[in-house]
C-alpha positions in Angstrom: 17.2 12.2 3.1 17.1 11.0 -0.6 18.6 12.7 -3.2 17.3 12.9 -6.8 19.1 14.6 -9.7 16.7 16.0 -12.2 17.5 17.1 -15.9 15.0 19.8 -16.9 13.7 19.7 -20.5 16.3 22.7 -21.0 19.4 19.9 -19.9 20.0 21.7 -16.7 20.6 19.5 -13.6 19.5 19.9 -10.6 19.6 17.3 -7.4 16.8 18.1 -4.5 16.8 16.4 -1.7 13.4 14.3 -0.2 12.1 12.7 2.6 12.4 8.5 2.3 8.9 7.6 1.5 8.3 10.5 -0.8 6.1 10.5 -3.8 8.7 11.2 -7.0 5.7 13.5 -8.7 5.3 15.4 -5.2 9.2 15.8 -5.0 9.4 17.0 -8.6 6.5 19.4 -8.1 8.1 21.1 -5.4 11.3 21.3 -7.1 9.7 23.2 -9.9 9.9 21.0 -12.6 7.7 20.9 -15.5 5.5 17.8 -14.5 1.8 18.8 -14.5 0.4 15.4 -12.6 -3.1 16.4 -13.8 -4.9 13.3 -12.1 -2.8 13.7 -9.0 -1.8 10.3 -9.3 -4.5 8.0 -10.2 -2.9 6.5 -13.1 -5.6 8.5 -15.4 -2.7 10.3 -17.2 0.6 10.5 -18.2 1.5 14.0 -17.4 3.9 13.1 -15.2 6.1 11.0 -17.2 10.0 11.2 -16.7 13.0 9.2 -18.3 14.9 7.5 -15.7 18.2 7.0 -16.0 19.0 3.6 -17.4 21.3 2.7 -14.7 18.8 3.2 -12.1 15.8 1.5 -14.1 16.2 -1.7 -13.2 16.7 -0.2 -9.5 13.0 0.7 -9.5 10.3 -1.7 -8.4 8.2 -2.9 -11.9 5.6 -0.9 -13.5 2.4 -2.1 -12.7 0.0 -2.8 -15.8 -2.3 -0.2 -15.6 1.1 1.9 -15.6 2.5 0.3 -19.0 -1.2 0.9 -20.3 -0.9 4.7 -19.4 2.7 4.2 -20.6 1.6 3.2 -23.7 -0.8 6.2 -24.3 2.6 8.5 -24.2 4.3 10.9 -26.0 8.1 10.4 -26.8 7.9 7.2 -24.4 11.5 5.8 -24.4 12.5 2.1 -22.6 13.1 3.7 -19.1 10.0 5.8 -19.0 7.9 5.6 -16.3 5.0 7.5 -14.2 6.5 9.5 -11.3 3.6 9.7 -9.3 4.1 5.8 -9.4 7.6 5.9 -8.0 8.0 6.0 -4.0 11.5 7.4 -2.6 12.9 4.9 -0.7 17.4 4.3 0.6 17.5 2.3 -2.4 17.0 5.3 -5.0 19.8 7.3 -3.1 20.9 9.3 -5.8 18.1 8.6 -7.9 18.7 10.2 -11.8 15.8 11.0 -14.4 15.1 14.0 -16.4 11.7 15.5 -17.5 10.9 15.2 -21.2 11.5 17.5 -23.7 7.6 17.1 -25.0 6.6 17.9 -21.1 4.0 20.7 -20.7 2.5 21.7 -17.5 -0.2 23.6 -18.4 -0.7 25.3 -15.3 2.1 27.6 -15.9 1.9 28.3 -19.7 
């Protein structure tokens, strides 16, 4: 199993535990976070950006461009920001920690 540690927009933490091969949006979804992934992960949308923690940025395989493009279309982007539903689980992201934007709507619950 992979553990992730999630800060909610609220600064509460919470670490969930995923199956190694895991989608990070799926995971996140399931852990009830606020992380709408309207376009269910076709990179048409940014409603599943999170803030990874820096340490484990450079952990992470690089952003593809049409990532950075959706990247760039973000509100409150930040230097570690990235698309979850971009980001696979694997041993390497053991401990994995990112939190979910302040700015982060899911519009599903309202």
């Amino acid at each position: 199993m992979i553990r992730v540690e999630f800060t909610t927009r609220d600064g509460e933490k919470l670490v969930v535990e995923a199956e190694e091969g895991a989608n990070l949006l799926d995971v996140a979804q399931a852990a009830d976070m606020s992380l709408e992934g309207t376009c269910e992960g076709q990179m048409a949308c940014s409603t599943c950006h999170v803030v990874v923690d820096p340490e484990w940025f450079g952990r992470l395989p690089a952003a593809s461009e049409n990532e950075e493009d959706m990247l760039d279309l973000t509100a409150a982007i930040e230097r570690t920001s990235r698309l979850s539903c971009q980001i696979t689980l694997t041993a390497e992201l053991d401990g994995l920690s990112l939190r979910i934007p302040r700015e982060s709507r899911d519009m599903q619950r309202r």
